[in-house]
C-alpha positions in Angstrom: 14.6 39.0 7.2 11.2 40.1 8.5 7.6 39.2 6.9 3.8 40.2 6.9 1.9 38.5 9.0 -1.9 37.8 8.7 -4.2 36.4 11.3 -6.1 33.2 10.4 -10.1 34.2 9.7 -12.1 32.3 12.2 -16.1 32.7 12.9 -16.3 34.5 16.5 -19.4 32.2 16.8 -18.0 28.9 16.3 -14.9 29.6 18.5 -17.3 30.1 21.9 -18.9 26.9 20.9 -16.2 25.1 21.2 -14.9 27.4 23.7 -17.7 25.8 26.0 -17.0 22.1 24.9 -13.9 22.7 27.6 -11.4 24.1 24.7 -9.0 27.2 25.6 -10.3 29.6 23.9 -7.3 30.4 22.2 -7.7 26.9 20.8 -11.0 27.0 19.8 -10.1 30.0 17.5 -7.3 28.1 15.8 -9.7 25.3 15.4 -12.6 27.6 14.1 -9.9 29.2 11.3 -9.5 25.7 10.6 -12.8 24.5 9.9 -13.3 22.5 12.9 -17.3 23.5 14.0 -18.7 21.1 16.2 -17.1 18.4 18.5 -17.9 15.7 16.0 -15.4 17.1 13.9 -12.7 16.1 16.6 -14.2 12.4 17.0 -11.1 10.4 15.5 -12.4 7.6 16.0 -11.7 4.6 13.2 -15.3 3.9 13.0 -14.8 7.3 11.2 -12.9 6.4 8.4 -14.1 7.1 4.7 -15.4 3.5 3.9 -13.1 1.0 1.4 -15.7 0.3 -1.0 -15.9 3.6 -2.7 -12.2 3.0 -4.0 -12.0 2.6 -7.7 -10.4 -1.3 -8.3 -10.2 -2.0 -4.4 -12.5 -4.8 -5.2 -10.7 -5.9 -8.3 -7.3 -5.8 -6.5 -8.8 -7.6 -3.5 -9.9 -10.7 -5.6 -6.7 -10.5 -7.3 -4.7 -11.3 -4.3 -6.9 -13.6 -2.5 -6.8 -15.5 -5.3 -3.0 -15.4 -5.2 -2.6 -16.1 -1.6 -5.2 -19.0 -2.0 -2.9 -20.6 -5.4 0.4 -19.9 -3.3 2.0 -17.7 -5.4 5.0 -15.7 -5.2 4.1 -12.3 -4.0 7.1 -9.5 -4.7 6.7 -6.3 -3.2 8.0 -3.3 -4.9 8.6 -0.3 -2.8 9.8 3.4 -3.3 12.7 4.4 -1.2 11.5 7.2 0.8 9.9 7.1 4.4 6.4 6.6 2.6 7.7 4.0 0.8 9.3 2.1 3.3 6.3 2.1 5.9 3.8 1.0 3.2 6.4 -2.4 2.3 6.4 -3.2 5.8 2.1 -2.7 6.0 2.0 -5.0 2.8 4.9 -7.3 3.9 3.6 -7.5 7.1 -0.5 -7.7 6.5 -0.5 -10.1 3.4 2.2 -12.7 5.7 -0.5 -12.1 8.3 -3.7 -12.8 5.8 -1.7 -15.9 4.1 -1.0 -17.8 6.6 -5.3 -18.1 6.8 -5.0 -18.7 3.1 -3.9 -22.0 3.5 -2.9 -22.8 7.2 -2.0 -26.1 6.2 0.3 -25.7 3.3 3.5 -24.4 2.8 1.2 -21.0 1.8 2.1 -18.1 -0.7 5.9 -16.4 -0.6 5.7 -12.8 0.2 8.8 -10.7 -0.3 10.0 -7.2 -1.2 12.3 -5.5 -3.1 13.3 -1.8 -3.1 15.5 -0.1 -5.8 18.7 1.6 -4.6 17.7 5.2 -6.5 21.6 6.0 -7.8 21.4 2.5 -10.0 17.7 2.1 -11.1 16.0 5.5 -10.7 12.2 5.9 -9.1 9.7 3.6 -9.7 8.7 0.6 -11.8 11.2 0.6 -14.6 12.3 -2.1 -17.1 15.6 -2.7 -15.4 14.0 -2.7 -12.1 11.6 -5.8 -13.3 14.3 -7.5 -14.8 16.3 -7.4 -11.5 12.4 -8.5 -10.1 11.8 -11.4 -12.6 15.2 -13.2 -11.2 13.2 -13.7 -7.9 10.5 -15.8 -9.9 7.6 -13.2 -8.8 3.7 -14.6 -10.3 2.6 -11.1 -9.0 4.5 -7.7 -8.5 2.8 -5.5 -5.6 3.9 -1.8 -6.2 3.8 0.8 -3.0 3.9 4.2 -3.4 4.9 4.1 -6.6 4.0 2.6 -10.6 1.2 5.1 -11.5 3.9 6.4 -14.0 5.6 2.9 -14.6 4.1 2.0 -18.3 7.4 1.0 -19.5 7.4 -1.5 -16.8 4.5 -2.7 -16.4 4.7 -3.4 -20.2 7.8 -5.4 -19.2 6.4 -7.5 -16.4 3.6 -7.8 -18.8 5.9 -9.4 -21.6 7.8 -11.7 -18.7 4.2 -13.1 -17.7 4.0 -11.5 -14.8 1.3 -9.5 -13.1 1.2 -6.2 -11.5 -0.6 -5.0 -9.4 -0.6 -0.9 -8.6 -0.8 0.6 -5.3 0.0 4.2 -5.4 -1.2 8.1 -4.3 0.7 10.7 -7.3 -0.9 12.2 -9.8 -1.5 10.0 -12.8 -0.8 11.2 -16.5 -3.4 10.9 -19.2 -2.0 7.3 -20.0 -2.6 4.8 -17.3 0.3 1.9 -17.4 -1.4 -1.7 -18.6 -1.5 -3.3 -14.7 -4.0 -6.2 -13.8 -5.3 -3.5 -11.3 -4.7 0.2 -10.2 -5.2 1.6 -6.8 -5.1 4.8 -6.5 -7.8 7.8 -5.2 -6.7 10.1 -7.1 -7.3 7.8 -10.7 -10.0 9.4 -12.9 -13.3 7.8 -11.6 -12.5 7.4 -8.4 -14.9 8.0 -6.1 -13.0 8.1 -2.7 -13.6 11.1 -0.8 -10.3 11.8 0.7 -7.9 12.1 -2.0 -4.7 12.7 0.5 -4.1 9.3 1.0 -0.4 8.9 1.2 1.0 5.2 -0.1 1.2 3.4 3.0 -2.9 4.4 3.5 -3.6 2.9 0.1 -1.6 0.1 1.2 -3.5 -0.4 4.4 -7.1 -0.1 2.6 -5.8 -2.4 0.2 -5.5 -5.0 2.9 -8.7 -3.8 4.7 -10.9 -4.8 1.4 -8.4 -8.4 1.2 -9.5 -9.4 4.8 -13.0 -8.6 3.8 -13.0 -10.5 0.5 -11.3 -13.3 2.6 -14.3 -12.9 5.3 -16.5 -13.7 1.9 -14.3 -16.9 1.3 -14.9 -18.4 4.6 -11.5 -18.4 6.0 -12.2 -16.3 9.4 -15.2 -14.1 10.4 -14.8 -11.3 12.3 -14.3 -12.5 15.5 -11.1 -14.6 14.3 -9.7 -12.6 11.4 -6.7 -11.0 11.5 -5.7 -7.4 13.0 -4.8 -5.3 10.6 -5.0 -2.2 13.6 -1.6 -3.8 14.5 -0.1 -1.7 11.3 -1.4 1.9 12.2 1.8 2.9 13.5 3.6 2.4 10.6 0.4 3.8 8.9 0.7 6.8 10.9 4.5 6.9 10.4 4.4 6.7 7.1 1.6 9.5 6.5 3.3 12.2 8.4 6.5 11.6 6.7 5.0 11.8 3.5 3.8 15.7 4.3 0.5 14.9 2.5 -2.5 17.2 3.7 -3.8 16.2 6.7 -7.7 15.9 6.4 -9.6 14.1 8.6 -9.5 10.6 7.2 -5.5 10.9 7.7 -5.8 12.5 11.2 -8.0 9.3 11.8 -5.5 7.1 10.6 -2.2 9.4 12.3 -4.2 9.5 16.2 -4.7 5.7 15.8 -1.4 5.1 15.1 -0.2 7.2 17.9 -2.5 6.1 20.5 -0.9 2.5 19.9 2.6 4.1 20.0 1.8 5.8 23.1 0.5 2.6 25.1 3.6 0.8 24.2 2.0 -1.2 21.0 4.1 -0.4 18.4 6.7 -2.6 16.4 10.0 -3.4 17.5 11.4 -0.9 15.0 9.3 1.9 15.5 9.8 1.8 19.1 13.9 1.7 19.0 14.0 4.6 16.9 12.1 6.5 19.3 14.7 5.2 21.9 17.5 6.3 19.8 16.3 9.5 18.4 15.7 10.6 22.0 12.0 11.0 22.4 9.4 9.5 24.5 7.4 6.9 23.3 4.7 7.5 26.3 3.7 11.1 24.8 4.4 10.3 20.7 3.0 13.1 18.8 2.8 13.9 15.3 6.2 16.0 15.0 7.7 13.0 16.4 7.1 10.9 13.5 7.9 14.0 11.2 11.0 15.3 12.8 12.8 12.6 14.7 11.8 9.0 13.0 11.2 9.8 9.4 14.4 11.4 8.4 16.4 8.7 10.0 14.3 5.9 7.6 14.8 8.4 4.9 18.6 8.1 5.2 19.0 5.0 4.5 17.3 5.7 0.8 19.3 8.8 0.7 22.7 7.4 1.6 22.4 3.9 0.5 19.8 1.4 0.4 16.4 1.6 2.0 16.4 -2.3 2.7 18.1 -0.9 5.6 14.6 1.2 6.7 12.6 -1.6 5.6 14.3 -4.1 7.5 13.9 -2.2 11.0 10.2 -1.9 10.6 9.4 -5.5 10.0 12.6 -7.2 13.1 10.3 -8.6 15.5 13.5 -8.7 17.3 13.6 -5.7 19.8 17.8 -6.1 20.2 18.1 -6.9 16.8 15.4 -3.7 15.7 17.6 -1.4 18.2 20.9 -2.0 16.0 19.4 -1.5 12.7 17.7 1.8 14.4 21.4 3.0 15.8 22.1 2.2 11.9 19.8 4.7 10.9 20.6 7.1 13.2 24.4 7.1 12.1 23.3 7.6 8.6 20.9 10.6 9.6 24.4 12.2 10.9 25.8 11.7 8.0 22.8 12.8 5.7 22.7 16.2 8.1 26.7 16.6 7.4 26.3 16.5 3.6 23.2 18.3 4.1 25.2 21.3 5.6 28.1 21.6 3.0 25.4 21.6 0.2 23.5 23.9 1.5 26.3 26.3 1.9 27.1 25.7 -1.4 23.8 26.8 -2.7 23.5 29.8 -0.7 27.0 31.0 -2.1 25.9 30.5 -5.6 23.0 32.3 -4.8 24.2 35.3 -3.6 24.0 37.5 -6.4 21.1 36.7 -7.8 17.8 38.9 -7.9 16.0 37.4 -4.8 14.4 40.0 -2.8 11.3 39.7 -1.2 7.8 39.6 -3.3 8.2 39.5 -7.2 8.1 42.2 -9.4 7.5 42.6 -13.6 10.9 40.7 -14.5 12.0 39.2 -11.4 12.9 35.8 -11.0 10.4 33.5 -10.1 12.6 29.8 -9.6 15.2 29.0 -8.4 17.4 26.0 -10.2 20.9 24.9 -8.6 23.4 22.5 -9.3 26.8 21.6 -8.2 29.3 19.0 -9.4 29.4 16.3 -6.7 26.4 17.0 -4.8 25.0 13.9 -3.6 21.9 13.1 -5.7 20.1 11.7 -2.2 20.5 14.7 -0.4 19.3 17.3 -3.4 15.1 17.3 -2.5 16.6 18.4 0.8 18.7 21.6 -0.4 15.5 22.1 -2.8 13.7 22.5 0.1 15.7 24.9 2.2 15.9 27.1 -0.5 12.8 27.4 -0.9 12.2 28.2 2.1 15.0 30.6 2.8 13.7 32.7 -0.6 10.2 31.6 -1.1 10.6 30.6 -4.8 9.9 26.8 -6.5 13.4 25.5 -6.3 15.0 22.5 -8.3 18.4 21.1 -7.2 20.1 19.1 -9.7 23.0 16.1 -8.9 24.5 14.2 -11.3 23.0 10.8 -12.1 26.0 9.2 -14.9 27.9 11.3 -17.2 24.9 11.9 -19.5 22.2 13.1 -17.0 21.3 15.3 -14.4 18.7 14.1 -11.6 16.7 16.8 -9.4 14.3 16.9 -7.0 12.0 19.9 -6.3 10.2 21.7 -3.7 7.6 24.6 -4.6 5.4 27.4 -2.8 1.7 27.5 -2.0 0.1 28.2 -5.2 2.3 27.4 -7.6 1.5 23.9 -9.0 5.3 22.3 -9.5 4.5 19.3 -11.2 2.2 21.1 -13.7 4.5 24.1 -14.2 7.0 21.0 -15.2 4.2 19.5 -17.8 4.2 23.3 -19.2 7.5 23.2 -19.7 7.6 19.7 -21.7 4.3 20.9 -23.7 7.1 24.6 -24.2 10.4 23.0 -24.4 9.2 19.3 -25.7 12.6 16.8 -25.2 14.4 18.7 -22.5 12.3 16.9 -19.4 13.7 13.0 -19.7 10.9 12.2 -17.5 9.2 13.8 -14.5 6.4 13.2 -11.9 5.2 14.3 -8.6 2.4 17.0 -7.1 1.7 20.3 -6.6 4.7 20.9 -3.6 7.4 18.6 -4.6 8.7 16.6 -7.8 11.0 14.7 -9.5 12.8 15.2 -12.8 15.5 13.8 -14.9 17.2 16.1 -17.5 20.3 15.6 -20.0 23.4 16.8 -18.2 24.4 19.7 -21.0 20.3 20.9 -20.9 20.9 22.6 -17.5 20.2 25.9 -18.5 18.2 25.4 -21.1 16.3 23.8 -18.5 16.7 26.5 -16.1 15.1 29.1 -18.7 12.1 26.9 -19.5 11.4 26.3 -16.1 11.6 30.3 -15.5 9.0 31.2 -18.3 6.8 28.7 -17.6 6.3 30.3 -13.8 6.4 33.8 -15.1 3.0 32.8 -17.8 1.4 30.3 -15.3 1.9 31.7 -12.0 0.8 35.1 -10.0 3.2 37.7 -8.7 1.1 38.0 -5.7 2.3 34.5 -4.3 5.7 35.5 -4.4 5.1 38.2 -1.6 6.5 35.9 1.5 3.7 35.9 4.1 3.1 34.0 7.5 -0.6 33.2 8.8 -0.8 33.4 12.6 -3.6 32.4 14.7 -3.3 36.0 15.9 -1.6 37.5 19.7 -2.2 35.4 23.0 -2.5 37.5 26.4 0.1 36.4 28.9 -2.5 34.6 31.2 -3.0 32.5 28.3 0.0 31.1 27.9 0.2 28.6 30.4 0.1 24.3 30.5 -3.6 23.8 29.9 -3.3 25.4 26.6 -0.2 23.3 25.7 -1.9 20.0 26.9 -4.9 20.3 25.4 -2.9 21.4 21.7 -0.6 18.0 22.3 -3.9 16.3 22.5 -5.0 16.8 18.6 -3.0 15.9 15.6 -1.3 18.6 13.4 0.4 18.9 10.2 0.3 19.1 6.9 -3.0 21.1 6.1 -4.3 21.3 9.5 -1.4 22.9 11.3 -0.6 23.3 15.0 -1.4 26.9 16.1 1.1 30.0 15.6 1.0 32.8 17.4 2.6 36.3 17.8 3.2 38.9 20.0 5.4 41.5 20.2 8.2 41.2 23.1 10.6 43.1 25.0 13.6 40.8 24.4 15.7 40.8 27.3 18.5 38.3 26.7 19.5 36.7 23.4 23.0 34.4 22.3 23.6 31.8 20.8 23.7 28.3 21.5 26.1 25.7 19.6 27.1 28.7 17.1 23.4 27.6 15.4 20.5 28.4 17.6 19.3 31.7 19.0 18.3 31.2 23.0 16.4 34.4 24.1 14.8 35.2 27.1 11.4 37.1 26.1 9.0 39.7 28.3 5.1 40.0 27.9 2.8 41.2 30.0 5.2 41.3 33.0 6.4 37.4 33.1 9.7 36.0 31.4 9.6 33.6 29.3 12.6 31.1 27.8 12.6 30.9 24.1 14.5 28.9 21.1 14.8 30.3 17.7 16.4 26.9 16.1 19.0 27.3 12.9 18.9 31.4 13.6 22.1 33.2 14.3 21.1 37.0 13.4 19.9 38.7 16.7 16.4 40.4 16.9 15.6 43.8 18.0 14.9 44.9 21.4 11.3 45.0 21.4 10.6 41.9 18.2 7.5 40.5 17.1 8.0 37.1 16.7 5.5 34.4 15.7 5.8 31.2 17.9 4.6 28.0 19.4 4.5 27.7 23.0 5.7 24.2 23.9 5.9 22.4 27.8 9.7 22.2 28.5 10.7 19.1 31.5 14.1 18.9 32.8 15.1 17.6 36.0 11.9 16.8 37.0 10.8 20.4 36.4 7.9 21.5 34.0 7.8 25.0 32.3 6.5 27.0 29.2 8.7 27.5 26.8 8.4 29.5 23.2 9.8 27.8 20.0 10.2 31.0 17.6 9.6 30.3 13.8 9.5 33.7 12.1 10.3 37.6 12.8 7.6 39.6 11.7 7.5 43.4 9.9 6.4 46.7 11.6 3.7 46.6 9.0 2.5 43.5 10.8 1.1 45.1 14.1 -2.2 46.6 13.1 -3.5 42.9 12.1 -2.2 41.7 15.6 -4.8 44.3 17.5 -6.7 41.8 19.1 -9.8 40.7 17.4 -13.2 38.9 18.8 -12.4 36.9 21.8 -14.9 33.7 22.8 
């Protein structure tokens, strides 16, 4: 299937000012269409970072936990089980062992510990059973990470066991706000923060920046003898990318810090052995490393089984011992990918017949809802997502979680708002939705196991009132055609030099080729040899079997290819684009 593409506006002026900083020029248009104007606007530097104190409750929590660390109390850390999750328990784990041991250096000093819920027994979050299971550890204080903005049931019940919570989250928050002795979180009403795309671990980490400063105010270190909390940023960075949250500048801040301490060889035992094992090179860590190689393999261990297993390979000090928990996680991402594949052929088969074509008409379907009887329920925000991709629709796949109840996770499209096209349905459909939570691209949801298609209906007329047909019509932005003599290792290096992702993505282009060779590779990748403007050039189209025309316009990111000792261009091809796409492609102002 073909699509529209559309070039990426971009001010012709800004683009040959920072074409004469020393950008490609081709570069300094994706930058321009990004908002990038100035070279300050590429200073990463942490000096940078949006300052701690304009948090809502920083201070509160702060004083809180120095207070705890200086009674030596017992600390419990409560994590979520996805990659997120898991990288903000080890910043917490990790900083507040770091910052107590200061506390009191001559006592026996606080216990700090952590404690992550395997998602097939206790569900996400905070929940009554979940502190019960908690309270038999004898916590004074519960830490949430990534997680507990939605938790009033259990905060209510740590509240009745006498013991205190203390929130550290990023999701949306409903109108009621559970009864915690403090609430981190920049995007609570009130809060002043600037950069609201904070993903848990970075509340984490500037939950610890404003303890070491409140500790600085007690007189155990000054600044010159304090702890540092820089030693966390890979896990920071990890942790961010992972969590696809938008990244604006404070996160790229955060993300280049963490890979600049990756790259020179800083980075804990765990993060560096499943580099090792996932086959990638430490030396030149980028950004799609964290996203595509390290994070799915933490995420299997919450998927499959238990993410103590992540956990646990991001705080081993122990290199040997960090490499066989990484190995660990690598078997389990295998195994993830296998049930991953048989799923996802099971959706497509059920969705064969269904009215999916391109764009969205008066009375087309708008959603997408699938379910299958042993599905794995860790595995179903992954088939969510492929879907969605494959038909560009907000998709919800459902497993089953008991007899009674059906759990599913959901992925949605630009523009359409999933979580509150979910809170339209409850206000429509009041009773069906168990619970729910999440943001605008993905969210959680827990239904009665005979509601499915109740459900299903509800979640299809809520989209068709709240939602336009014009984001149905699938289109790809492109940072427009690149001549042949741009395509070459300077452009590559200096695009492996920034950090892309989630809201600031790495530069697509597309030109049309004369497609010389094509076949397949593994039965699941399409290798094609491409012509432009007289030079061949290798290309990968990955998870593509169909074959593309003879002369194709493909969108594509050029990428530096080594083997053997030998360096060359290479093309990674994401999309095929329409006919209808080549009058936008005429090539506009150059810098």
């Amino acid at each position: 299937m073909s699509v529209g593409f559309r070039i990426r506006d971009f001010d012709p002026a800004t683009a040959r000012r920072l074409h004469a900083l020393g950008l490609p020029a081709a570069l300094a248009r994706a930058l321009a269409a990004r908002g990038i104007s100035t070279e300050a606007d590429l200073a990463l530097s942490t000096r940078l970072m949006q300052p701690p104190d304009t948090m809502a409750q920083l201070d509160l929590a702060a004083r809180l936990l120095a207070d705890a660390l200086a009674q030596e109390r017992r600390l419990l850390v409560v994590a979520d089980y996805d990659c997120d999750g898991a990288t903000a328990c080890a910043v917490a784990v990790r900083g507040l062992r770091a910052l107590a041991a200061r506390a009191t250096p001559a006592a026996t000093g606080a216990a700090i510990d952590y404690l992550v819920p395997n998602r097939f027994e206790y569900g996400y979050g905070l929940t009554p059973e979940l502190v019960d299971l908690a309270a038999q550890r004898k916590p004074d204080l519960i830490i949430t990470v990534d997680n507990g903005i939605a938790s009033i049931e259990g905060v209510d019940r740590a509240n009745a066991l006498g013991i205190d919570v203390l929130i550290t989250d990023h999701h949306l928050p409903a109108e009621r706000l559970p009864a915690a002795r403090a609430i981190v979180n920049p995007n609570q009403r009130g809060c002043a923060f600037a950069s609201k795309n904070l993903a848990g671990v970075g509340v984490m980490f500037y939950v610890l920046l404003a303890l070491r400063a409140e500790m600085r105010r007690r007189g155990h270190f000054d600044e010159t003898t304090q702890p540092r909390l820089d030693a966390l940023l890979d896990l920071v960075a990890l942790g961010t990318v992972a969590d696809l949250v938008r990244l604006d500048r404070n996160n790229r801040i955060l993300v280049q810090a963490g890979l600049e301490r990756i790259r020179r060889g800083a980075a804990q035992p765990g993060i560096a052995a499943l580099f090792r094992v996932a086959g990638r090179d430490a030396r030149t860590a980028r950004a799609s490393d964290l996203g595509f190689a390290l994070g799915p393999r933490i995420n299997a261990a919450g998927r499959l089984t238990d993410m103590t297993q992540g956990i646990a390979c991001l705080l081993s000090d122990d290199p040997d011992q960090a490499m066989a928990m990484a190995q660990r996680l690598d078997e389990l991402n295998r195994e993830r990918r296998h049930i991953e594949a048989g799923m996802q052929a099971d959706a497509q088969l059920d969705l064969e017949s269904a009215d999916l074509q391109a764009g969205v008409g008066a009375g087309q379907q708008r959603t997408i809802t699938v379910f299958r009887e042993g599905w794995h329920p860790g595995v179903v925000g992954l088939i969510a997502a492929r879907v969605k991709e494959r038909h560009h629709r907000p998709t919800i796949a459902f497993a089953r979680a008991g007899d009674a109840w059906l759990r599913g996770s959901g992925r949605s499209i630009e523009g359409v708002h999933l979580r509150d096209t979910l809170d339209l349905v409850t206000k429509v459909a009041p009773g069906l939705i168990d619970r729910f939570g999440g943001h605008a691209m993905a969210a959680g949801l827990t239904i009665a196991a005979d509601a499915l298609e109740r459900f299903r209906s509800a979640f299809e007329e809520a989209a068709q009132v709240s939602s336009d047909a014009a984001l149905y019509q699938r289109t790809l932005a492109v940072d427009g055609a690149l001549e042949a003599g741009e395509l070459g290792f300077a452009l590559v290096e200096a695009m492996n030099q920034l950090v892309w992702g989630q809201g600031f993505p790495e530069p697509l282009f597309a030109n049309e080729f004369d497609v010389l060779e094509q076949r397949l590779v593994k039965e699941a990748h399409l290798k094609l040899t491409l012509v432009l403007g007289g030079r061949r050039w290798p290309a990968i189209w990955f998870r593509r079997t169909e074959p593309v025309p003879d002369r194709a316009l493909l969108a594509y990111r050029p990428v530096i290819d080594e083997y053997g000792g030998q360096r060359r261009i290479s093309l990674f091809i994401e999309q095929l684009g329409s006919h209808s796409s080549l009058p936008a492609l005429t090539p506009g102002p150059h810098v």
